[in-house]
Structure formats: structure tokens, C-alpha cells
C-alpha positions in Angstrom: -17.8 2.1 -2.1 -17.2 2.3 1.9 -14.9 0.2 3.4 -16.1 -1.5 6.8 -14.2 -1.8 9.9 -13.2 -5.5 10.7 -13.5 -6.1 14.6 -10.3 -8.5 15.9 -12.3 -10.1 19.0 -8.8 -12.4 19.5 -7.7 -8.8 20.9 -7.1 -8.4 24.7 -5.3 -6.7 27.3 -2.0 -9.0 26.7 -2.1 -10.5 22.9 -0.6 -7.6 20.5 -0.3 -9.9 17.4 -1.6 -12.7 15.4 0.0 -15.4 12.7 -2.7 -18.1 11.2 -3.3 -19.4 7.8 -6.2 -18.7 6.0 -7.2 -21.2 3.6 -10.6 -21.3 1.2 -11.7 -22.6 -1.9 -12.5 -18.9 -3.1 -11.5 -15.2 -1.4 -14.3 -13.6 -1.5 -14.8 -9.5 -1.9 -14.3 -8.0 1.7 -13.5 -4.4 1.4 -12.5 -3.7 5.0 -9.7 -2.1 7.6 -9.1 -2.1 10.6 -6.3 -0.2 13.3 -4.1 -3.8 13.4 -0.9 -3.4 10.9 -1.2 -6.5 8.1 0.9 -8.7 6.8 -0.2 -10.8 4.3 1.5 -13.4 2.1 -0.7 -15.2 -0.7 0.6 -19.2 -1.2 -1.9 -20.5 -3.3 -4.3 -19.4 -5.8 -5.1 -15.7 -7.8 -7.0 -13.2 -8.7 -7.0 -9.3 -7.4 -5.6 -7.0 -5.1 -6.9 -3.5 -3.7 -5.8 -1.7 -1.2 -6.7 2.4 -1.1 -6.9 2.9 -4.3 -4.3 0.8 -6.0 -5.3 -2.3 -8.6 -3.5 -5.2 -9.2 -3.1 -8.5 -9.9 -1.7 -11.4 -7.5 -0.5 -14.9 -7.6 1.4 -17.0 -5.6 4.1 -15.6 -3.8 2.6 -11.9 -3.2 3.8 -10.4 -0.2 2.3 -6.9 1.0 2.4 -4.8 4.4 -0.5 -3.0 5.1 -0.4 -0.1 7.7 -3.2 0.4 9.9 -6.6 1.3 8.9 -6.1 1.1 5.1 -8.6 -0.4 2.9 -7.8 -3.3 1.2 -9.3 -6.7 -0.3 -7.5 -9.7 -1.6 -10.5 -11.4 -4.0 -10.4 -14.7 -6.2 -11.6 -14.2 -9.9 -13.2 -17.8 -9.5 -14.1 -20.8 -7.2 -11.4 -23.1 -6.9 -11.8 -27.1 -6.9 -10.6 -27.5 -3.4 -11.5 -26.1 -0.3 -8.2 -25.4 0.2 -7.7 -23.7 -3.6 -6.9 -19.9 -1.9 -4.2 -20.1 1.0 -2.2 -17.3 2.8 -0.3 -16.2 5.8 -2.0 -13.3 7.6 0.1 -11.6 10.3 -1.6 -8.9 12.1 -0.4 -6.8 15.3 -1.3 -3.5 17.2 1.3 -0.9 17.1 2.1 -0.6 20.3 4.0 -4.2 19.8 6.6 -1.5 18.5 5.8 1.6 20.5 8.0 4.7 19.1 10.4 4.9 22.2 11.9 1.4 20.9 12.2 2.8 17.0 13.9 5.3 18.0 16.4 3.1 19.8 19.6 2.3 17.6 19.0 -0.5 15.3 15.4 0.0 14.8 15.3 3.1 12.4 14.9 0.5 9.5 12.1 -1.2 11.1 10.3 2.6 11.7 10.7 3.4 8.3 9.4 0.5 7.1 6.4 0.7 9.0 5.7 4.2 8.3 5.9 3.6 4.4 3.2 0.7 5.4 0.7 3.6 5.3 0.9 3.4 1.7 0.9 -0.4 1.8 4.1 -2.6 0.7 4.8 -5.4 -1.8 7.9 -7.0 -1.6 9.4 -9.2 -4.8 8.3 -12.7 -5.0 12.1 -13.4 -4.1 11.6 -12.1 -0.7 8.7 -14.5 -0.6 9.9 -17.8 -1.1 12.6 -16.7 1.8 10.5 -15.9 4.2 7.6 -18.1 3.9 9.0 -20.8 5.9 9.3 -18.7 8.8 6.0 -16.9 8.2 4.6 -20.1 8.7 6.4 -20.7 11.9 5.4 -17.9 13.3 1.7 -18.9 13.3 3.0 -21.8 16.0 5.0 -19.2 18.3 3.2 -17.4 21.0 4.6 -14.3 23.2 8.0 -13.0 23.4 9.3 -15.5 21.0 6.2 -14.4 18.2 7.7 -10.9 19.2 10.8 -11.8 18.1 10.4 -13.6 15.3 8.4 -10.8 13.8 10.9 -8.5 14.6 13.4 -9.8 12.8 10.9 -10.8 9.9 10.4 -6.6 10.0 13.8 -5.8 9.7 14.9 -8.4 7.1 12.0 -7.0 5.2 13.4 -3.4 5.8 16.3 -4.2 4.0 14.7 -5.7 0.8 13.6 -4.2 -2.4 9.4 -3.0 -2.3 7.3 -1.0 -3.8 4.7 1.3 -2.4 0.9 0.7 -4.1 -1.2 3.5 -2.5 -1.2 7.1 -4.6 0.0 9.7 -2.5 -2.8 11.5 -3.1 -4.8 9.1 -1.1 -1.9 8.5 1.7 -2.4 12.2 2.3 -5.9 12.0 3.1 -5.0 9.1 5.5 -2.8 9.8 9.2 0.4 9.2 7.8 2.9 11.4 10.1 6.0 12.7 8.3 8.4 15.4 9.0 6.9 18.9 8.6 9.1 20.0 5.5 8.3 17.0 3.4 4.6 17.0 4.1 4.7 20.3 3.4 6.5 19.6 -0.2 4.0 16.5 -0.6 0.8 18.7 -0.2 2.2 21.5 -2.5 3.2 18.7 -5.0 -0.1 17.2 -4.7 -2.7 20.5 -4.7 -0.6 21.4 -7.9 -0.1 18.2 -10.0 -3.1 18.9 -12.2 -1.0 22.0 -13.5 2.4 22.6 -15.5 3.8 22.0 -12.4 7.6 20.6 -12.9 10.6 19.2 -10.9 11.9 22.6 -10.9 9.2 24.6 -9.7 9.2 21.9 -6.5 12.8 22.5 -6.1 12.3 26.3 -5.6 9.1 25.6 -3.4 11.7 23.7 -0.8 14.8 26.4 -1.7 16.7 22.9 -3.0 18.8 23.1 -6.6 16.8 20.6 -8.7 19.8 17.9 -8.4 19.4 18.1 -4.6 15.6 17.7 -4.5 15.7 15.4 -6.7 17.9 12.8 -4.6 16.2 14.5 -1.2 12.7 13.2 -2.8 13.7 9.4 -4.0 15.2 9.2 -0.8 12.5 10.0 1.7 9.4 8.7 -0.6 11.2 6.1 -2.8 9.4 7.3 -5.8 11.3 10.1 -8.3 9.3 13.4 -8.6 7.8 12.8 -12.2 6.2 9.4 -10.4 5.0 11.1 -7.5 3.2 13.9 -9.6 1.7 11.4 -11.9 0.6 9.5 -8.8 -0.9 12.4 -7.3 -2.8 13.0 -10.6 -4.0 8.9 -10.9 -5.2 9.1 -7.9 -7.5 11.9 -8.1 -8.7 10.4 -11.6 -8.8 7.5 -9.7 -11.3 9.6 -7.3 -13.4 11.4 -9.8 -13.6 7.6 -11.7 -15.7 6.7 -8.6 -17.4 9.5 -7.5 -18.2 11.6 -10.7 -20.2 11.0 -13.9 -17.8 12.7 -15.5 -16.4 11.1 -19.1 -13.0 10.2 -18.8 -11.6 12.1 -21.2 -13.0 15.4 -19.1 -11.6 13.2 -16.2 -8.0 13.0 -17.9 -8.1 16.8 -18.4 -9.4 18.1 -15.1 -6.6 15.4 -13.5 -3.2 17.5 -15.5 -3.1 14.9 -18.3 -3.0 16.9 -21.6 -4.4 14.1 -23.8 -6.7 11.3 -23.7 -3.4 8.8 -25.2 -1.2 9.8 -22.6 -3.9 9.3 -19.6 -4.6 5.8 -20.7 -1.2 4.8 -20.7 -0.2 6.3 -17.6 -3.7 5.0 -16.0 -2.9 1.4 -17.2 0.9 1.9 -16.3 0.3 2.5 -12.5 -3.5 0.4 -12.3 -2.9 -2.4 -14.7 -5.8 -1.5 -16.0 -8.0 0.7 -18.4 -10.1 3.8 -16.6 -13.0 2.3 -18.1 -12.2 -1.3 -16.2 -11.5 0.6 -13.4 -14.4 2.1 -12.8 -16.5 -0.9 -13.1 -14.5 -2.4 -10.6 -14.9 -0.1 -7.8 -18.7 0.6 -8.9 -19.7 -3.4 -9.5 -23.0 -2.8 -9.0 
């Protein structure tokens, strides 16, 4: 299933970002990317949510960042009664509207941060939301330095709440996601050995770390704990082989580093919301 580039013809020499409201009685499948950076908040109406090669539900109140050129698709599980059923906020913008020489400026390391983890794609709680959606909606009224602005700060507020990453890392590591040379170097050792015995410990010796100090090292600079992060890495290339292969899933589970068929499904389900089966019609609906 190949994701298409979406063209942004309201690009120009002097516009670097967007706010409107997008409102439809159904979202239809649109499996796309495109360079822009996304913010998207859903404000009416349901259904599902990919991006790369996460699953999941959403509802009113779901609030994701989306870093540039990564697949996603927000699509409505039926036709609503109105034409208005399906609403949300779409903010998009280049990044050069935050070129690197101001993130590295004091004050805006929160803001970089943020934006790199985008690459992996965002949710914030449905707490965060509610508080910004008032000025998410004021935003699609401003225009030049004061959008700017407001999005700035909209950036750093959300660089100080509670999110969670959806994207495997085994799929952000495929995509241009720049991080410093020793943790991409522990991520792609991590990753070309998570279908093995592979265990905290043996990471913590790859990166000459005790296993305490790795330990808080890798929470800190992925947000995920290691056990998380290998399991990830093992998802997403079941996640891969679901699509791709006409392998059964059970020799999928296997060749992925889960020891069982019980254990696969529950981890599958635990970081998909759904079964491998369900998941593979999904991605394959035709």
C-alpha cells in the first residue's frame, strides 16, 4: 500500500504555514505525506488513525504532530448525518518556519525536541486538547508574524505536556530522522537484533553503559524503556512481513523474536489495538 505525496499549492515564496478547519460529513481513506510538518486536532466525529505503521482509534479530542513526510490517514468508519459530522483543526508549516539556528538558541531546545520526536508522530492527552483548542482555532484567523507566534508558543506549551510516540522505531529508522551518532548507533544495533535473545544487558555493554545508566540514558532520549523499544522494533517488522509476506502469522511471530503465538497476539494487540489478522486486512483492503 504506497502512500502518495500531497501537493500544498497555498505554498509560496513568503507563506511557511497554514491553520483551517476541515469539516465533512465522512473522512475518507487518503493515505498520503507530504514535506509540511502536521498538526492535527480531531473535534468532531470517529473512526481510525494511521500514520507509518501505527493503528488506532480516535475520537474527539485527538491531538497528533506529524513530522514531515510521514504517512498517515485519519478515516471515518461511516457517513455521518451532517455535512459537518467529521471536523478538525489542520495546522501545517515548512520547517524552515523554525530553521535550526533558532533551536539552538536558548529557550527553544524544547521546541527542537519536540519536533524531532514528530518524526515518529505525537499524540498528546485529550487534556491537552480541550486547552488548546480555543487557540488552535484562532490561529486559523491569524496571518504572518502573529500566526508565527501563536504557533510558537502552541509548540512549546506542547513540549512541555505529556505524549506519546505512535510510529515503531523500526519504521522511524527507515525514515530521515537525524539523531546523535551514539544513539543511532544503539537504535540500529537494538533494532537489527530485537528478533534474538537480545536483552537490556547486552545493549548496556554495546554502549559501555552499566545497565542502570542505560537504562535512564534510553527513557530519556527516546521516551520509551528498553523492553518497549525492542518489542517495537519487533511489531514493526511483524507489522512489515503482515503486509508484504504470505507468511502465516504464527511463522510471522517467530521470525519477528516472539517465542509464542500467545505472547505475539497480546503484544500485537497491546501496541496496534488490534489482532495481526485485523491488521492485515486493514493495510491490504482490497
Amino acid at each position: 500500500m504506497k502512500a502518495e505525496i500531497e501537493a500544498m499549492p497555498w505554498l509560496n515564496g513568503t507563506r511557511v504555514l497554514r491553520a483551517y478547519r476541515r469539516a465533512e460529513s465522512t473522512f475518507p481513506w487518503n493515505w498520503h505525506y507530504h514535506p509540511e510538518i502536521e498538526l492535527t486536532l480531531i473535534t468532531r466525529g470517529s473512526g481510525t488513525r494511521l500514520v507509518g505503521d501505527h493503528s488506532g482509534d480516535y475520537k474527539s479530542g485527538d491531538l497528533v504532530l506529524l513530522g514531515p513526510n510521514l504517512p498517515h490517514t485519519w478515516f471515518s468508519r461511516k457517513t455521518g448525518r451532517t455535512a459537518t459530522a467529521n471536523e478538525a483543526i489542520v495546522v501545517q508549516f515548512l520547517e524552515s518556519a523554525f530553521p535550526r539556528a533558532l533551536l539552538d538558541l536558548p529557550g527553544f531546545e524544547s521546541i527542537r525536541t519536540l519536533l524531532l520526536r514528530s518524526a515518529m508522530g505525537v499524540r498528546f492527552s485529550s487534556k491537552t486538547a480541550a486547552q488548546l483548542e480555543k487557540r488552535l482555532r484562532a490561529l486559523i484567523k491569524a496571518d504572518g508574524f502573529e500566526a508565527w507566534l501563536q504557533l510558537a508558543r502552541i509548540l512549546h506549551d506542547l513540549s512541555q505536556a505529556d505524549a506519546e510516540t505512535l510510529v515503531e522505531p523500526s519504521y522511524r529508522n527507515e525514515r530521515a530522522f537525524k539523531m546523535g551518532s551514539r544513539l543511532g548507533k544503539i537504535i540500529e544495533h537494538i533494532e537489527s537484533h530485537s528478533d534474538e535473545e537480545f536483552s537490556l544487558g547486552d545493549a548496556a555493554r554495546f554502549a559501555k553503559l552499566t545497565p542502570s545508566s542505560f537504562a535512564r540514558f534510553f527513557r530519556k532520549t527516546t521516551g520509551k524503556t528498553f523492553v518497549d523499544f525492542r518489542n517495537g522494533c519487533r511489531i514493526g517488522k511483524a507489522c512489515q512481513r503482515l503486509v508484504e509476506s504470505d507468511q502465516s502469522i504464527l511463522e510471522i511471530a517467530l521470525a519477528s523474536g516472539f517465542g509464542n503465538l500467545a505472547n505475539f497476539n497480546r503484544q500485537f494487540r497491546k501496541s496496534t489495538g488490534m489482532t495481526p489478522r485485523d491488521y492485515r486486512k486493514l493495510r491490504n483492503p482490497n
